[in-house]
N, C-alpha and C positions, 0 to 999 in steps of 0.2 A: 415402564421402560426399564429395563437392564444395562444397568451402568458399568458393571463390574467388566476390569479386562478381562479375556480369553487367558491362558496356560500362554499362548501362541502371541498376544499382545503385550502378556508383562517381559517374554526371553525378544520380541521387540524391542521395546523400551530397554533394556537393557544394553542390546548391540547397540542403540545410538545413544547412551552414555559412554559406555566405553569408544565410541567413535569421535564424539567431541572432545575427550578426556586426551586423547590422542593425537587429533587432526587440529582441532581449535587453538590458535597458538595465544598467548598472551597481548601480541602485540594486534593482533583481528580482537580480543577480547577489548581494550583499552582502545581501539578506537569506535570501536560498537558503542561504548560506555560517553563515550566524548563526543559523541554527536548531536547537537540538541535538536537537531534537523528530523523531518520523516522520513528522508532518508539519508542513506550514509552513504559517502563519497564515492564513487568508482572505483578508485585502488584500492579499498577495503572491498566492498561488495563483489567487483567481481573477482578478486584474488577467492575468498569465501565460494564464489557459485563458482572457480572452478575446481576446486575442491569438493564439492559434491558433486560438481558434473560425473567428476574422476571415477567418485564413489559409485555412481548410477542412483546419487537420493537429489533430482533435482528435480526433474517435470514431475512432480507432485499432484500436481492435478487437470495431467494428460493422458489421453487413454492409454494402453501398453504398448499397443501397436505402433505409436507413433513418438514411441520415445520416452512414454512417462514410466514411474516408477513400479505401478502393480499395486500400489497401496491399497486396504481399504479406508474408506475416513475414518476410523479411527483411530489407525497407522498414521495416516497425517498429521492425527490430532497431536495424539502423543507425539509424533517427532517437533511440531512446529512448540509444544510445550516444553521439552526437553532444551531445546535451541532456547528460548527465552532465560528459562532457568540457569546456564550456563553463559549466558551475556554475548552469543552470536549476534552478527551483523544480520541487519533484514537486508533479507536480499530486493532488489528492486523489481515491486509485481508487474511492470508495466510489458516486459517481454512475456516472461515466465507464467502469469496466472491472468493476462489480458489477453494481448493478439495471440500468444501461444495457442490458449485455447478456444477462441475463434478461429484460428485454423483448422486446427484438427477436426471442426465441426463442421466448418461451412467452406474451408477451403480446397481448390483443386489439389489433385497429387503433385501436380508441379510445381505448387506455390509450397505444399509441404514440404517438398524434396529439397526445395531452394531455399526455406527460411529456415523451417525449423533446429536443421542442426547449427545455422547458425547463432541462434536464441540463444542454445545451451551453451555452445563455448564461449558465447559473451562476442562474438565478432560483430556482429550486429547489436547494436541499441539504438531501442525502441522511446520514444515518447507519445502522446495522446492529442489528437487535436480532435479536440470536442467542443469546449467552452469556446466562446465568442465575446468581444464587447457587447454586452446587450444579450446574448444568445447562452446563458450558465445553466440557470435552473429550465428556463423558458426553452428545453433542447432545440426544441421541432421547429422553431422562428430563426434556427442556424442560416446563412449568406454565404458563406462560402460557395464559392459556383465551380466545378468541375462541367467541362466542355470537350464531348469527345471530336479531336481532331485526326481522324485516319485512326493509327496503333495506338494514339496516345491521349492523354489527359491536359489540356491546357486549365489549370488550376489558379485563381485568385482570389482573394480574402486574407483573413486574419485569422488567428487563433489564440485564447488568452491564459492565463497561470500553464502553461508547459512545462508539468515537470523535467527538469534535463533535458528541454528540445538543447541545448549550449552542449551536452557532449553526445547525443542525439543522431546517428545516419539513420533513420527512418523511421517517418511518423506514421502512426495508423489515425486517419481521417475520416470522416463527418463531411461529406460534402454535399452539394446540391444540383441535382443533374437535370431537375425538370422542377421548375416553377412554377408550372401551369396547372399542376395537380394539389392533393391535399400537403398539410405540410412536411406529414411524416412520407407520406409515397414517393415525395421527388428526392428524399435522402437514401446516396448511396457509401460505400463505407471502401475508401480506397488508402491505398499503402503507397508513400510519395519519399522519391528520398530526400533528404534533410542536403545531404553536399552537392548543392546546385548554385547557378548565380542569379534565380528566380525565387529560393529563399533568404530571407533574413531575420536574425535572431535578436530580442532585444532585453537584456538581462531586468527582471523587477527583482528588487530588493526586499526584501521581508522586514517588518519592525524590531526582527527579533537580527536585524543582519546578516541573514542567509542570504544564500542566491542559489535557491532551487525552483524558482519559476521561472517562467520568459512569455514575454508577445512574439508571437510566428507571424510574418509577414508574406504572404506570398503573390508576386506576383509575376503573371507569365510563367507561372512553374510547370513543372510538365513530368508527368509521369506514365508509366506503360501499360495500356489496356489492358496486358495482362496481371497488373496489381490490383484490377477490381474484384473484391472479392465479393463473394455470389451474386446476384446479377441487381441491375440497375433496378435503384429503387428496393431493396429490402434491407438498406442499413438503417432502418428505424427495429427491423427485427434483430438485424447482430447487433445494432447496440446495445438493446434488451439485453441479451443474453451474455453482454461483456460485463453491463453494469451490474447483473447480479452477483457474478463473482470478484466486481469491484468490492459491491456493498454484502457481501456474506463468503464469499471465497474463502477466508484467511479467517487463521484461529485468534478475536484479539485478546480474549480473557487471559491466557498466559502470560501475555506477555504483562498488563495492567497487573498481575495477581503476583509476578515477580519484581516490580514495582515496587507493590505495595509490603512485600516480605522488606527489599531493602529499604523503606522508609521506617517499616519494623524494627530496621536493628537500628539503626539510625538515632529513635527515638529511646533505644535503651542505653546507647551511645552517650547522648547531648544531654547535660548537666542542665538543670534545670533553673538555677542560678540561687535557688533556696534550699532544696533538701532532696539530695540524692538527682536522678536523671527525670527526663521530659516522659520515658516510659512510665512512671509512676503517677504522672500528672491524669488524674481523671478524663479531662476537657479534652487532650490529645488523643489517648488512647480511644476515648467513644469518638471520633470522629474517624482516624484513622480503620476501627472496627466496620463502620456505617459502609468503607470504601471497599472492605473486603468481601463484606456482606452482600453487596449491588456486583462485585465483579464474579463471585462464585456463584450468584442468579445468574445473569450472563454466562458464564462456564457452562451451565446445566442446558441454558438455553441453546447454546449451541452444540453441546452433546444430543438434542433432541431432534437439532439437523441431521448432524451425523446418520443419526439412526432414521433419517426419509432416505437422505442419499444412500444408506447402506443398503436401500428395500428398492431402489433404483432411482426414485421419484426426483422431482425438480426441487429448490431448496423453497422455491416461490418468494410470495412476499416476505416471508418470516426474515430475508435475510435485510427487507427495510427495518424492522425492528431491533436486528444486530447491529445495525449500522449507527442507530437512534440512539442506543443505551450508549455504546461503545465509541462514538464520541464526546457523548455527554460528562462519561467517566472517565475517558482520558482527558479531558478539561481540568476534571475533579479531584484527579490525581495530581496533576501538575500546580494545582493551585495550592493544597494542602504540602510540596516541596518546597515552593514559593513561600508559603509563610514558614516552614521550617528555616530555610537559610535565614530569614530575615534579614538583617541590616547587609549580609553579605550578600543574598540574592540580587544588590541593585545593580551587579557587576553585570556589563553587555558587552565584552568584549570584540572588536570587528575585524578583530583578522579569523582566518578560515582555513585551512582544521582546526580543532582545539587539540587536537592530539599530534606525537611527532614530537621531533628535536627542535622547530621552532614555532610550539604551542604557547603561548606567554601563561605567565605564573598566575596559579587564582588566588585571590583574596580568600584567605576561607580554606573549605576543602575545593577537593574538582565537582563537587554537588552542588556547592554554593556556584560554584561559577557557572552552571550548568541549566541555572535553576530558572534567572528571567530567559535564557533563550528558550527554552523546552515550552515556556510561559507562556509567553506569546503564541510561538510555533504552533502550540496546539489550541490557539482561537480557530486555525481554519479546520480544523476535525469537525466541525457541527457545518462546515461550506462543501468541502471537495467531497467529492462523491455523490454529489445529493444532499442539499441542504435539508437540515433539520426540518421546516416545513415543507420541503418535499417527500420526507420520510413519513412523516403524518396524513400528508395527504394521499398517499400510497397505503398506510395502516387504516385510514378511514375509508378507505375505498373498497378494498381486496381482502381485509381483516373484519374488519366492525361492518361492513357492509351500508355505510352512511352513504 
């Protein structure tokens, strides 16, 4: 495979340097940086995505026609590597690289004409109702019942970890239309809005003191026959093709691999407490090394995507095995931060943002403060998405052919 950029890829990469260099202000930098969450706040994120909207570098991986940017994936590639390197906010997938592109594939014109420009300006947000009490990994055993009455959808169940259903006006859902059939046939995949008095939203707290999930309660909800998107009974097939660009969509080695640069300086940084800095220390440096090594595997690996999707092809299962490594090592990274800070990492502060005029002071640096929430945080990287033994049992199935 040929790695190397194009003439046309490296004066690429270049416009969006000089475009962050530019547009990226300090204060969207330092609050990216102070987030120990998976994602970052609203007023940063989508301040961020409306500045790319602006630009036209947002639907990234929308066709052109319906608003995306033209890229090829390797354009992607490098932009979403460039954005890491320069300490951008992530923007939140759940419009923009979920239901976005579920639309554009399986949605009518009219659902397109009505959401889509809302996605990009941010006027709509989006959350996921998929997981269930009971119903995470095990999808197809989902309860939520959708009941067409007339034009509409009388909707009842629950829904469980919701990212930001709390600032949230439309979920994309997982529901169940027919019980009598197998258990993926009677799921259909309908769009419900969130500001009704048939939903309720109930904040869970994270060990690490965030509050970016929720339990969605719905009952008596109701929504409009025309929010079913493609027809009754093929949402075990859009879910497919949402979760693949959940679990392979998005570039994560960049961002891990600019991670692991600043634990790099970091480590040539911090006094070692005998003689000279922690960079000098054998035991740090091969292990820190081990972390760069697994994430620039990973890098390759998904540069080997790139190049199916570049030749048109689906990403297929390969993107269960992105998903695999790339929680594993964002675990790995966060743990080896964790014992850097050490006695100051035990700080868990509970107010929320850590950034702002009334962020409280870290013990330490703002790394150390940063350090058990990030910690925690990313124990559920090996859950959402497809847990870890779901990832396996998809790479033994579709890959290994077990």
């Amino acid at each position: 495979m040929d790695i190397d950029f194009t003439p046309q890829d490296e004066a690429f990469r270049e416009e969006v340097r000089a475009f962050l260099d530019d547009k990226l202000s300090d204060r969207l930098r330092d609050g990216a940086r102070r987030t120990p969450g998976v994602f970052v706040e609203p007023d940063i994120g989508l301040e961020w995505q409306r500045i790319l909207n602006e630009k036209g570098w947002l639907a990234s991986h929308w066709p052109e026609e319906d608003g995306g940017t033209g890229w090829t994936p390797v354009q992607r590639y490098i932009f979403e590597k460039e954005c890491a390197l320069a300490g951008a906010p992530g923007l939140s997938v759940l419009g923009l690289k979920l239901i976005g592109p579920v639309l554009c594939e399986f949605g009518t014109p009219e659902q397109k004409e009505r959401f889509l420009p809302r996605i990009l300006s941010g006027e709509d947000y989006w959350c996921q109702g998929y997981s269930e009490p009971g119903s995470g990994s095990d999808l197809a055993s989902l309860k939520t019942r959708a009941v067409r009455e007339g034009d509409e959808y009388r909707v009842d169940g629950s829904k469980i970890w919701t990212t930001h259903a709390h600032y949230a006006n439309w979920m994309f859902c997982l529901v169940r239309t027919d019980s009598e059939t197998s258990q993926q046939k009677g799921i259909s995949f309908l769009l419900i809005p969130m500001e009704q008095d048939g939903i309720s939203v109930t904040p869970i707290v994270t060990l690490a003191g965030d509050h970016e999930v929720n339990q969605v309660f719905l009952e008596d909800a109701r929504s409009d026959a025309s929010n079913l998107v493609g027809e009754e009974g093929q949402g075990w097939t859009i879910a497919k093709f949402l979760l693949e660009n959940e679990r392979g969509g998005s570039a994560h080695a960049p961002r891990l691999l600019a991670d692991i640069a600043k634990l790099r300086r970091r480590l040539d940084e911090e006094p070692s407490g005998t003689n000279g800095a922690l960079g000098q220390d054998p035991v740090w440096t091969r292990d820190l090394a081990k972390l760069k090594l697994k994430a620039e595997a990973l890098e390759f690996t998904e540069l080997r995507i790139l190049a199916e999707l570049a030749k048109g092809r689906r990403p297929g299962p390969q993107t269960s095995l992105v998903k695999l490594v790339a929680a594993n090592l964002r675990q790995d990274v966060d743990t080896f931060a964790m014992n850097l800070a050490g006695p100051d990492g035990l700080q868990l502060p509970a107010q929320r943002p850590l950034y702002g005029n009334e962020a409280p002071e870290p013990v330490g640096t703002v790394d150390d403060q940063l350090a058990a929430g990030r910690y925690l945080n990313s124990r559920a990287w090996t859950i959402f998405g497809g847990s870890d033994e779901v990832q396996k049992n998809i790479i033994a199935k579709t890959v290994l052919r077990l």
